[in-house]
C-alpha positions as CSV (number, residue, x, y, z in Angstrom):
1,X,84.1,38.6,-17.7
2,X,84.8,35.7,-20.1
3,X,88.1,34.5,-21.4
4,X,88.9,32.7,-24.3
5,X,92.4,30.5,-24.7
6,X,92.9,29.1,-27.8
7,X,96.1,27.8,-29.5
8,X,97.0,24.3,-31.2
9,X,98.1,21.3,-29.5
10,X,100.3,21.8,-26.8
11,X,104.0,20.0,-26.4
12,X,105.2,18.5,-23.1
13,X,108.7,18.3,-22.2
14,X,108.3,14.7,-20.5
15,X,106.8,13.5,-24.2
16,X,103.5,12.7,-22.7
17,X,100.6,13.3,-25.5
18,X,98.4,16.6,-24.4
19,X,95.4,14.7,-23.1
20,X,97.6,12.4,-20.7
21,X,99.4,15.1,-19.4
22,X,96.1,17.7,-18.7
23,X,94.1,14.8,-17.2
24,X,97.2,13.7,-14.7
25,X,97.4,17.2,-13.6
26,X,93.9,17.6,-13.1
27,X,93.2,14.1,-11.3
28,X,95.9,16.0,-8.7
29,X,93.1,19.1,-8.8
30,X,90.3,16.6,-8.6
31,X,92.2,14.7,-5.4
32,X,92.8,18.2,-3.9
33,X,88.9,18.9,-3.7
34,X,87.9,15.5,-2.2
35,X,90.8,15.7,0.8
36,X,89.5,18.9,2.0
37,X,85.7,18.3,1.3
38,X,84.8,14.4,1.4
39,X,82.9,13.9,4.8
40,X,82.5,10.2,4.4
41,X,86.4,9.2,3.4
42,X,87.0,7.7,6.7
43,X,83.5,5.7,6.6
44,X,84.7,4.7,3.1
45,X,87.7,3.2,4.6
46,X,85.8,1.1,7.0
47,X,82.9,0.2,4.9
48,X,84.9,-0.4,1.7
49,X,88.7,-0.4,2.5
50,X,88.7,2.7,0.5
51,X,91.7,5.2,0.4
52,X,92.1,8.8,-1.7
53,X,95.4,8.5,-2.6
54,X,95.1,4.8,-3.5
55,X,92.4,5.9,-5.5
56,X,94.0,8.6,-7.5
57,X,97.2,6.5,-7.8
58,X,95.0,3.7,-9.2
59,X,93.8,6.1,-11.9
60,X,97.2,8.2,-12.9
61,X,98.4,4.7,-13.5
62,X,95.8,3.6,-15.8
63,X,96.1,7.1,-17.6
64,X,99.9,6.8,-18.0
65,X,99.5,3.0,-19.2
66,X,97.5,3.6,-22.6
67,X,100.0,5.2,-24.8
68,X,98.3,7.7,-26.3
69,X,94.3,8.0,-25.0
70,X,91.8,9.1,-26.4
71,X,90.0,11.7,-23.7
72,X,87.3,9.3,-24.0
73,X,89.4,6.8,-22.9
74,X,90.2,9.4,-19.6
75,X,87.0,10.4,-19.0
76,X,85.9,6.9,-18.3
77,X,88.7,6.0,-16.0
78,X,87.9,9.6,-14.4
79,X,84.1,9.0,-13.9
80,X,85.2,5.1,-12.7
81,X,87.7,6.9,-9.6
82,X,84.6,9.1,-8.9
83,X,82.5,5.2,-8.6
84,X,85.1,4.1,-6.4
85,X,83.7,5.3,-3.7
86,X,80.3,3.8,-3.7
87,X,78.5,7.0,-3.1
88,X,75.3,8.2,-5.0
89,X,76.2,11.5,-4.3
90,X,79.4,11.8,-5.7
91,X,79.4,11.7,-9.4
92,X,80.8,13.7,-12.6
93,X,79.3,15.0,-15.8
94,X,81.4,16.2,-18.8
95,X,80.9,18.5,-21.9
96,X,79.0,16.2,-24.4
97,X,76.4,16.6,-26.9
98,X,76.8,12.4,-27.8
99,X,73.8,10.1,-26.6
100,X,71.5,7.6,-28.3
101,X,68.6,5.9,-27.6
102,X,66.4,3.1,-28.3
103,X,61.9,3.7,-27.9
104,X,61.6,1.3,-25.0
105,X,62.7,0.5,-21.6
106,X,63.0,-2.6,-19.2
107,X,62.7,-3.9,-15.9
108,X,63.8,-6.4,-14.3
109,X,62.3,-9.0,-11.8
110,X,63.8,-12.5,-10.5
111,X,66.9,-12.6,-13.3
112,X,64.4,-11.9,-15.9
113,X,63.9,-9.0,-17.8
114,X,60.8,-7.6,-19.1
115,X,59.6,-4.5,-21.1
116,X,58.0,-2.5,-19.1
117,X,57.5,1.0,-21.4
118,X,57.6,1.7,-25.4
119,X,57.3,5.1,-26.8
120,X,55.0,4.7,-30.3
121,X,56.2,8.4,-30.9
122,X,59.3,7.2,-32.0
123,X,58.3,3.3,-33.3
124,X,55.1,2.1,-34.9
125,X,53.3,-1.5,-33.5
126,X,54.9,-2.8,-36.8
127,X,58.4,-2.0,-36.5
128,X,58.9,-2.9,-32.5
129,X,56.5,-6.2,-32.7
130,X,56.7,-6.2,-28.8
131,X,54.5,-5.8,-25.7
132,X,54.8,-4.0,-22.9
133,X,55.4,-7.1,-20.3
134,X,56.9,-9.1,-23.0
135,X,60.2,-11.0,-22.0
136,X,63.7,-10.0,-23.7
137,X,65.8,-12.4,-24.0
138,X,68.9,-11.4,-26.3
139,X,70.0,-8.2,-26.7
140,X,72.3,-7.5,-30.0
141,X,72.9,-11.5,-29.9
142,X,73.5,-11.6,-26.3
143,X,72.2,-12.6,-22.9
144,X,69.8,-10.2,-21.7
145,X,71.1,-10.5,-18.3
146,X,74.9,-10.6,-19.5
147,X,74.4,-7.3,-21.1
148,X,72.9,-5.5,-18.3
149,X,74.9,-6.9,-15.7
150,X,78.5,-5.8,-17.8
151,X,76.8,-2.1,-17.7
152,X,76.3,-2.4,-14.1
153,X,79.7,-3.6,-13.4
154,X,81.1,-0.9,-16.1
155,X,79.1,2.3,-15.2
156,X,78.1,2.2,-11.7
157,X,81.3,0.0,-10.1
158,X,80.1,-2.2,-6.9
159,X,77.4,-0.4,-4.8
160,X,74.4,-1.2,-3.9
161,X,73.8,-4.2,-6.1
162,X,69.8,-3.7,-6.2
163,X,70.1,-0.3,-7.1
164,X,73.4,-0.8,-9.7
165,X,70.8,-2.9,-11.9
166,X,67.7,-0.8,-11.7
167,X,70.3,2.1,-12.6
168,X,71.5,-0.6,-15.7
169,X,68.2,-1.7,-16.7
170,X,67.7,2.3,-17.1
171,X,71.1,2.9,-19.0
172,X,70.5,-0.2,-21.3
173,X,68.7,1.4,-23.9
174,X,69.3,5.4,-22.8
175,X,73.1,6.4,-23.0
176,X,74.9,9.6,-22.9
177,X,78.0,11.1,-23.3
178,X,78.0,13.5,-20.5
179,X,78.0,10.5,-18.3
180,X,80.8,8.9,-20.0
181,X,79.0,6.4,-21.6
182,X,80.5,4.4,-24.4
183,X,77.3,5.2,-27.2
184,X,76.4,3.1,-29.2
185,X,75.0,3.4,-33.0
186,X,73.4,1.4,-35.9
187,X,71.3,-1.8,-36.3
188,X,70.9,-3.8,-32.4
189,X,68.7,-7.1,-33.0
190,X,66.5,-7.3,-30.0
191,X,64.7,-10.8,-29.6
192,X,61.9,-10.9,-27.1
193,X,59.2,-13.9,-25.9
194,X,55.7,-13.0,-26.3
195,X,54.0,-13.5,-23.0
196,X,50.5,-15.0,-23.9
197,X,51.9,-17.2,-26.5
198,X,55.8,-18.2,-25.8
199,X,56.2,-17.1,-29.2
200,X,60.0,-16.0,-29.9
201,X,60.2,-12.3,-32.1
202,X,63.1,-10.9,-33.1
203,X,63.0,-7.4,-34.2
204,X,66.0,-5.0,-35.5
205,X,66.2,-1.4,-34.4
206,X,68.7,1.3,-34.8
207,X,69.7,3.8,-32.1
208,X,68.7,7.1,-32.3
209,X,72.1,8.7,-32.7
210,X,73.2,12.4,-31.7
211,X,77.0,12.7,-32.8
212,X,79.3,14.2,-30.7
213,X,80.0,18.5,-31.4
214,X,82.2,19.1,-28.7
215,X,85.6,17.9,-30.5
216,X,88.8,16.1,-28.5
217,X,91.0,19.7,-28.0
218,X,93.7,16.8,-28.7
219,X,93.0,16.4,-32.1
220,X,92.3,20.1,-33.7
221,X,93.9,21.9,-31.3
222,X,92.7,23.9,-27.7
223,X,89.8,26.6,-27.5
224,X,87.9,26.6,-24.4
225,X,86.2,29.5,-22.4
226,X,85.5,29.9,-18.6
227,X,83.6,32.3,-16.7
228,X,86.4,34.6,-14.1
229,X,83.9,36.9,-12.8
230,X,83.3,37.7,-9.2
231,X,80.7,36.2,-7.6
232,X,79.3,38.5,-4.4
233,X,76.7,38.5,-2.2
234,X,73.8,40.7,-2.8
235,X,73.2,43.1,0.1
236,X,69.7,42.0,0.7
237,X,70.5,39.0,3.4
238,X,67.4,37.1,3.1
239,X,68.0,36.2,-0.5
240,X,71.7,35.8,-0.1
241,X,71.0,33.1,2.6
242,X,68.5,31.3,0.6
243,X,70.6,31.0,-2.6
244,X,74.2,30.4,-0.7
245,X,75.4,27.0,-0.8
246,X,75.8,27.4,2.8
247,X,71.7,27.1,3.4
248,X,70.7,25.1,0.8
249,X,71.9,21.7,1.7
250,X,70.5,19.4,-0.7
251,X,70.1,15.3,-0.7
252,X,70.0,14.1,-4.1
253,X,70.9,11.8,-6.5
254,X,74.0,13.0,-9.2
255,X,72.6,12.2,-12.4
256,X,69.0,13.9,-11.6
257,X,68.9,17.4,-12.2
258,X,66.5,19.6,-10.6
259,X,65.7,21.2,-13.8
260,X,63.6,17.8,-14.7
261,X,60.8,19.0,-11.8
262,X,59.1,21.4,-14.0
263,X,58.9,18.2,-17.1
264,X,57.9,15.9,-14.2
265,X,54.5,15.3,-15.8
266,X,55.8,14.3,-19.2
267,X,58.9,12.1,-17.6
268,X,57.9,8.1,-18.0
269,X,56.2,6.5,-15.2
270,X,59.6,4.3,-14.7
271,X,61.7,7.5,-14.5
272,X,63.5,9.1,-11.4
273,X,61.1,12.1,-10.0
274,X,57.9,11.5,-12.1
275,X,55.2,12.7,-11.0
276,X,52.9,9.8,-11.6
277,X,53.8,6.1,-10.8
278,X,54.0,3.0,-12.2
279,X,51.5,1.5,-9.9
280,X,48.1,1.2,-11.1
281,X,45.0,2.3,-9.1
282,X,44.9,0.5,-5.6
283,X,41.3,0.8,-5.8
284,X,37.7,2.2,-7.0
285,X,38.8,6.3,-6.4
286,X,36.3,7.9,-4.9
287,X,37.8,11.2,-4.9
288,X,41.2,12.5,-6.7
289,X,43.2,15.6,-7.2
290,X,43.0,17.1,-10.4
291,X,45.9,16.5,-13.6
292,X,46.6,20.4,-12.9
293,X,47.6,19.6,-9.3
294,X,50.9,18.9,-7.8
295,X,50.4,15.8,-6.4
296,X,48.6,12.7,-7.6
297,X,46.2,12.0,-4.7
298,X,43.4,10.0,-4.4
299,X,40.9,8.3,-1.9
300,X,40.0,4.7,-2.8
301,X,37.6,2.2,-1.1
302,X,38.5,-1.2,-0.8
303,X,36.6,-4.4,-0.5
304,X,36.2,-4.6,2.7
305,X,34.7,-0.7,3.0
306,X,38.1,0.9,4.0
307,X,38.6,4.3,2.6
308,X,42.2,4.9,2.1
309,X,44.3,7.8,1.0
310,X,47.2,7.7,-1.6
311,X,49.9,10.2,-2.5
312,X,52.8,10.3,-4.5
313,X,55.9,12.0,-3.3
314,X,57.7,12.2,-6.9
315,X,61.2,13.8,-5.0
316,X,62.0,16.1,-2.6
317,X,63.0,19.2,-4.4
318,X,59.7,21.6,-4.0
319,X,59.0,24.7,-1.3
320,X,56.2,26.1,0.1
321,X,53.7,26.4,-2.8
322,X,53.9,22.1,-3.1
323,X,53.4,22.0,0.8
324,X,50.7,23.9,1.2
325,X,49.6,21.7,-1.1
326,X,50.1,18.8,0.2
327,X,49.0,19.8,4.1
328,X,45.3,21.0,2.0
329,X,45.6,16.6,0.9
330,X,46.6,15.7,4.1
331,X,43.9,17.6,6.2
332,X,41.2,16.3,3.8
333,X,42.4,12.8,4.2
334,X,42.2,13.1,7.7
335,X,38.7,13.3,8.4
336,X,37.6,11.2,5.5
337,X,39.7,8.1,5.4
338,X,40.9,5.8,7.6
339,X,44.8,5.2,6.5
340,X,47.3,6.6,4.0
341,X,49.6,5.0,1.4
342,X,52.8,7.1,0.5
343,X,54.2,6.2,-2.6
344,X,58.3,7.8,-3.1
345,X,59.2,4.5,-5.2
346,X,61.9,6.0,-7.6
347,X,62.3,9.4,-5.6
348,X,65.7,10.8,-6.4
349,X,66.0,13.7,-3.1
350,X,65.5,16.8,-2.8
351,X,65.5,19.6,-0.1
352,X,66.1,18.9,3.4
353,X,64.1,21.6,4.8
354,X,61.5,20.1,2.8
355,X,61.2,16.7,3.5
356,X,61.7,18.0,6.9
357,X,58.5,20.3,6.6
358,X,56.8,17.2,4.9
359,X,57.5,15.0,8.1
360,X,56.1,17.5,10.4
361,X,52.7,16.7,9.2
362,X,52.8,13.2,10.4
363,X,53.4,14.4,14.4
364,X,52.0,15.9,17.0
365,X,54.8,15.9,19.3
366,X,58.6,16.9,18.3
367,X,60.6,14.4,16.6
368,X,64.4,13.8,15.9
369,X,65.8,13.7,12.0
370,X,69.1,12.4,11.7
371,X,72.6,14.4,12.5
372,X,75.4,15.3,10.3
373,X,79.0,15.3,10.6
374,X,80.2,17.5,8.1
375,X,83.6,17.9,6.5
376,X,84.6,22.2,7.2
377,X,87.4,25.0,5.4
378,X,87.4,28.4,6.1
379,X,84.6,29.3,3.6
380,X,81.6,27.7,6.1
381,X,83.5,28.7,9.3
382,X,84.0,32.7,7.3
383,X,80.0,32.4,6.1
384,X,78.9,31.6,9.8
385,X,80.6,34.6,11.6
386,X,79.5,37.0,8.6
387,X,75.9,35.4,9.1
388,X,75.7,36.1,12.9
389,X,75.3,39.8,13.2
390,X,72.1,39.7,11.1
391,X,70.7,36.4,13.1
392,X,71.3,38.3,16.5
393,X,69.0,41.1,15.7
394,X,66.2,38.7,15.6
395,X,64.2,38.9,19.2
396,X,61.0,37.4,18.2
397,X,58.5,35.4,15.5
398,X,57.9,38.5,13.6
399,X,61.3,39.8,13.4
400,X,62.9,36.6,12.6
401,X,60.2,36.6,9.2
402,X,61.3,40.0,8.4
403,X,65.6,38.7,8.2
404,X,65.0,34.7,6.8
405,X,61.3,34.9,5.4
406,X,58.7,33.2,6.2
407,X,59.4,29.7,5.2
408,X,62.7,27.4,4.5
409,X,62.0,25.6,1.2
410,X,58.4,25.0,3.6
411,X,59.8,24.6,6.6
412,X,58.0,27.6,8.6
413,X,60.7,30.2,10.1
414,X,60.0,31.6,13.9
415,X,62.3,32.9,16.2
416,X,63.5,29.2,17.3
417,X,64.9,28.4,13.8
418,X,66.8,31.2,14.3
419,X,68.1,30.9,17.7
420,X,69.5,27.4,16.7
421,X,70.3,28.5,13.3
422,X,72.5,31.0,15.8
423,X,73.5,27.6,17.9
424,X,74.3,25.8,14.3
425,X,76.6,28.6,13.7
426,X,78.3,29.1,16.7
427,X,78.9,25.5,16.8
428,X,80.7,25.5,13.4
429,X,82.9,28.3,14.4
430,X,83.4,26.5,17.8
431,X,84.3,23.2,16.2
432,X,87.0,24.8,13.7
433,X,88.8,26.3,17.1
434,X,89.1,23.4,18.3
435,X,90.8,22.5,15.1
436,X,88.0,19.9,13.8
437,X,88.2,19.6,10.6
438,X,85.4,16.9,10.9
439,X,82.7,18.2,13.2
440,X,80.9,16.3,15.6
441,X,77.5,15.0,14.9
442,X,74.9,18.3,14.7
443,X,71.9,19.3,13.6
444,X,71.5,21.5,10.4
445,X,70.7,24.7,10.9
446,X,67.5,25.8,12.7
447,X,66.2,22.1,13.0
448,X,67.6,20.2,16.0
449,X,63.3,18.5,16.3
450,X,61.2,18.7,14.1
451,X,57.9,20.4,15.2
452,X,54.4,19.4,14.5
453,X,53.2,21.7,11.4
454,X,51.0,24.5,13.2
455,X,48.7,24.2,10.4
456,X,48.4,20.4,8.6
457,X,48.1,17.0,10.6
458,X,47.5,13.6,9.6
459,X,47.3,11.1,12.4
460,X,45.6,7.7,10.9
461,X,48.2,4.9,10.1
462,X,50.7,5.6,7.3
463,X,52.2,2.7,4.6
464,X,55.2,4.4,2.5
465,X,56.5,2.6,-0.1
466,X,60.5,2.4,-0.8
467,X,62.3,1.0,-3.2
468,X,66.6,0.3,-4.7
469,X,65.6,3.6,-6.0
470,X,65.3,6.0,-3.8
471,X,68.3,8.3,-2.9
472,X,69.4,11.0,-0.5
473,X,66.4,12.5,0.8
474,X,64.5,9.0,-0.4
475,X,66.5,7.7,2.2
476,X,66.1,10.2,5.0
477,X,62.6,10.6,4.7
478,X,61.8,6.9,5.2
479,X,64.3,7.1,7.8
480,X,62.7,9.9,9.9
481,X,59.2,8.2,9.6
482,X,61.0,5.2,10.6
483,X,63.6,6.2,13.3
484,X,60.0,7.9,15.0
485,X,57.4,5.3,14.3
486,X,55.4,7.3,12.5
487,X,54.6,5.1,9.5
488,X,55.3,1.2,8.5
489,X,57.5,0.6,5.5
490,X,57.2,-1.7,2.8
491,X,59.4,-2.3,-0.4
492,X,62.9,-2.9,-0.7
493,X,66.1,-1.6,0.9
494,X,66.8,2.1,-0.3
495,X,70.1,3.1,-2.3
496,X,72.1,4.5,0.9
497,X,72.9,8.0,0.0
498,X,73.7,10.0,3.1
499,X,73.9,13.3,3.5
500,X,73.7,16.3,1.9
501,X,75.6,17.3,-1.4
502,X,78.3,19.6,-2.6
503,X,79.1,21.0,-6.3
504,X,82.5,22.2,-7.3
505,X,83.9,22.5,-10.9
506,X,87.4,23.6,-11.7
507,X,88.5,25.1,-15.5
508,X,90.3,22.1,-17.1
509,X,91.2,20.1,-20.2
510,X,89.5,17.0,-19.7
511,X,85.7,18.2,-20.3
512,X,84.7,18.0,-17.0
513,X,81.6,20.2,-16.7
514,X,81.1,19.9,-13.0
515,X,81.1,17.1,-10.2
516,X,78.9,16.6,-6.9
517,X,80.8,15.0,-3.3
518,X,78.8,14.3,-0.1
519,X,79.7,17.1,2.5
520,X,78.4,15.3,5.2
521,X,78.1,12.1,6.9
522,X,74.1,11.5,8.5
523,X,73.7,8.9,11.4
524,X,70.4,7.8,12.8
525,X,69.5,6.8,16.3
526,X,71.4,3.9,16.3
527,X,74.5,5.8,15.6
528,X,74.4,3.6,12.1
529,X,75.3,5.9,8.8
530,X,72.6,5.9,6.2
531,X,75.7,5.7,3.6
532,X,75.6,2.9,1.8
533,X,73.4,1.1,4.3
534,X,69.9,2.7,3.3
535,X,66.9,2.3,5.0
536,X,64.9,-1.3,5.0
537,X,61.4,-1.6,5.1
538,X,59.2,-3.3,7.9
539,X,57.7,-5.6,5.2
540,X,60.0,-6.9,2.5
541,X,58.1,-6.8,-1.2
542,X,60.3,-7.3,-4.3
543,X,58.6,-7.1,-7.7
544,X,57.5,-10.5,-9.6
545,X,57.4,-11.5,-13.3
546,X,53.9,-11.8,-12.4
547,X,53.9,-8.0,-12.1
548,X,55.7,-6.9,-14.5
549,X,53.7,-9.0,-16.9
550,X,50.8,-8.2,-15.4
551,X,51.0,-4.7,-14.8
552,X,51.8,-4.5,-11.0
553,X,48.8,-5.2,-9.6
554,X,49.8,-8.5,-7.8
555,X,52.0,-5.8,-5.7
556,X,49.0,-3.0,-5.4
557,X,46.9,-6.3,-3.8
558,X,49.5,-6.7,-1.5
559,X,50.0,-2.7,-0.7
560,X,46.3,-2.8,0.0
561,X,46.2,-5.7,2.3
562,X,49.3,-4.5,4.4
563,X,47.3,-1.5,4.7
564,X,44.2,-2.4,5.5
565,X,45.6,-4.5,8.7
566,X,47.5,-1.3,10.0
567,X,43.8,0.2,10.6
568,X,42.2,-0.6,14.4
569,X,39.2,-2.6,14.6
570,X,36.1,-0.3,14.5
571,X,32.8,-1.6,15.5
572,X,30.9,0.0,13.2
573,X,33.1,2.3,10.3
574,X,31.1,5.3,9.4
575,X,29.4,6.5,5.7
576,X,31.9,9.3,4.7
577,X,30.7,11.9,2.1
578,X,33.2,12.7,-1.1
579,X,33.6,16.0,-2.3
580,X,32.9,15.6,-6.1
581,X,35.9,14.1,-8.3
582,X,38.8,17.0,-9.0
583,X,39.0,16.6,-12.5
């Protein structure tokens, strides 16, 4: 049932406008949430010197010192408490239909800034004289590097500086409302330097505006509706697990939305979760999956007569159709090449069962993913003793298929996942009695190792690729191939989110639409936190102007000769036969 408030502007006795008064009362709402359910707040302290309440005092106060704000105005100081705590989980979205846009995008390498994609859908050769690899200089009259580094600073606070600028370089010419982004509209003068001939070319676009139809409540008065209707578990258990925030314990990036997965395909190459990349062929394919497929896969040969396999991971936020997929790649790269590349570069998360499932392809013997403190109330301690009397009817494989189904978002379900799903449970309830509000470090769930997959194996030398922008599970997948030795790494440092993430919303007056908090704090084997730290790669690469002018392939050489010398000296390497092309 839906109900609808409306009514004109409303009075306060303390003669604070509306909008200063709604957003200090629900900053207090907004604090409540993050002292019962913020796992890492005491990590934040020692990482960051961060404190809640200084937090929230830091924002009331700049609320109550503009005299009259707009909710604009609150909204950005809102989404700026939510960046003070350098987390790439927690983040806020608001009711907006503002954004604007300009047909091109950029990419940074070594303080310079290049184009790196143009969309001739929106802007003809004519009107945007520039190349993809061309240089920008000035952007509406100013620094190129001034301009991006004032939208770091502005939208994304101080995290992870590598990732705050490839974030930056993103928002620069893609801004929206929901984010609480100030948007831009009209003429912007860009001025760029040809990169064959030096030549300066200015050229003078206009963003492509979508006004804002959502109206400040301040200014014509309040009508807003929210949904009070119960919300109950259906009485079939195996679906109610699966769809209860309890189970599905994502790792993912704020601003990506898993809705994006099915327009993967048609996302740009630069994007978060796309399913192609923006490296270029790392060789002559002499095999590839087909444009229908999940993954792009291929096998390539390589000078020296190595056949190597390559697939993209676009994010982690699939089941089991993608990895049954995947396991068919893997098993046919096994017997016909003689190394793999992984490529996750700009991977925003996904499911942890999943990328869980993924790494069990890579073993043959159990290995250990990272454990979770996590931050408890009554609702997971309440969810875990009304889970149990299902879980303990399980006595076998078959019967543990018939309560949970066969598969976890892929990871395969057997009478073990339940017995330490069982353990998981039990533990949680344990925990709370002994009035720990902050478990110890667990696994989640049924996985305390991860078993080799019973039915796909790949066992030649793996290279994965990272990069400032991967998140959540970006991180922990690197990590667990890491942590276990199971592949070498090569890229840059990853953005540090982790653990998993929660969603709450709250009905209120400053157009919040939702927000996202980490409910747990991950530590690897080292007892080290992946928060904020990340994962770094074996073998540093950072991107060049020589690749971004040149279309990357200075950085596929490299990815090539770092995997070539991970293979073993054969003394004689064998003819393999291709099945034909997968077009």
């Amino acid at each position: 049932m839906g109900v609808l408030l409306t009514g004109t502007s409303f009075a306060s006795p303390f003669g604070e406008s509306p909008t200063k008064r709604r957003v200090l009362s629900d900053l207090e709402s907004i604090r409540n949430m993050f002292e019962v359910k913020y796992a890492p707040a005491e990590w934040k302290g020692e990482f960051a010197g961060w404190d809640l309440d200084l937090a929230i005092a830091e924002a009331k106060d700049k609320v109550r010192n503009i005299s009259d704000p707009s909710l604009k105005e609150c909204q950005v100081i809102i989404r700026d408490f939510f960046n003070s705590m350098r987390d790439y989980h927690v983040g806020v979205s608001f009711y907006s239909t503002e954004s604007a846009s300009l047909p091109f995008l950029v990419k940074g390498a070594e303080n310079r800034f290049f184009v790196c994609e143009i969309d001739h859908c929106q802007v003809s050769r004519k009107e945007f004289a520039l190349d993809v690899g061309d240089e920008i200089i000035t952007f509406d009259g100013r620094p190129i590097h001034d301009v991006i580094d004032e939208l770091r600073i502005a939208e994304f606070g101080s995290n992870t500086y590598e990732t705050d600028m490839a974030l930056a370089e993103m928002l620069l010419t893609n801004r929206h409302g929901a984010c609480a982004n100030f948007i831009p509209r009209g003429p912007v003068v860009v001025t760029g330097k040809k990169k064959w001939s030096g030549e300066e070319v200015s050229v003078e676009l206009t963003w492509d505006y979508n006004p804002e139809k959502v109206q400040d409540y301040s200014k014509i008065g309040v009508s807003t509706a929210f949904d009070v209707s119960p919300k109950e578990w259906k009485n079939d258990f195996q679906t109610a697990v699966k769809k209860s925030q309890f189970f599905e314990k994502f790792m993912v990036f704020h601003q990506w939305d898993r809705s994006y997965v099915g327009a993967s395909t048609q996302l740009s190459k630069h994007s978060l979760g796309s399913r192609s990349s923006y490296l270029p062929p790392l060789g002559k394919k002499k095999w590839k999956s087909g444009s229908g497929r999940i993954f792009d896969a291929y096998v390539f040969r390589t000078d020296s007569g190595k056949m190597i396999g390559y697939v993209r991971i676009p994010h982690y936020n699939a089941d089991i159709e993608e990895l049954e997929e995947f396991g068919q790649i893997m098993n046919y790269f096994e017997s016909r090449t003689d190394a793999l590349v992984i490529d996750q570069l700009n991977n925003p998360g996904g499911s942890v069962n999943y990328l869980y499932a993924l790494a069990s392809i890579f073993t043959d013997k159990p290995i250990y993913p990272p454990k979770h403190h996590i931050s408890m109330t009554q609702k997971e301690v309440h969810t875990a003793i009304s889970m149990l009397p299902n879980l303990e009817q399980v006595k076998n494989d078959r019967t543990a298929r018939e309560i949970l189904g066969d598969e976890m978002e892929g990871y395969p379900v057997d009478y073990e996942f339940v017995r330490l799903t069982k353990q998981f449970c039990y533990f949680l309830i344990d925990q709370w009695n002994q009035g720990k509000l902050y478990t110890d470090p667990t696994h989640l769930f049924g996985v305390d190792q991860i078993k080799p997959h019973p039915d796909y194996r790949y066992t030649k030398p793996v290279l994965l690729l990272i990069n400032s922008l991967d998140f959540s599970g970006g991180d922990f997948f690197p990590a667990i191939l890491k942590d276990n030795k199971l592949a070498t790494i090569m890229g840059t440092r990853t953005a540090g989110a982790g653990g998993y993430v929660l969603k709450a919303s709250f009905p209120n007056l400053s157009g919040v639409k939702k927000f996202t908090m980490t409910g747990s704090l991950a530590e690897r084997f080292n007892k080290e936190p992946i928060e904020n730290l990340g994962v770094q790669p074996d073998i540093l690469y950072e991107l060049t102007v020589e690749d971004l002018q040149g279309g990357y392939y200075q950085y596929a050489d490299a990815i090539v000769e770092v995997v070539e010398s991970l293979i073993p000296e054969l003394d004689e390497p064998e003819e393999t036969e291709f099945e034909s092309t997968e077009e």
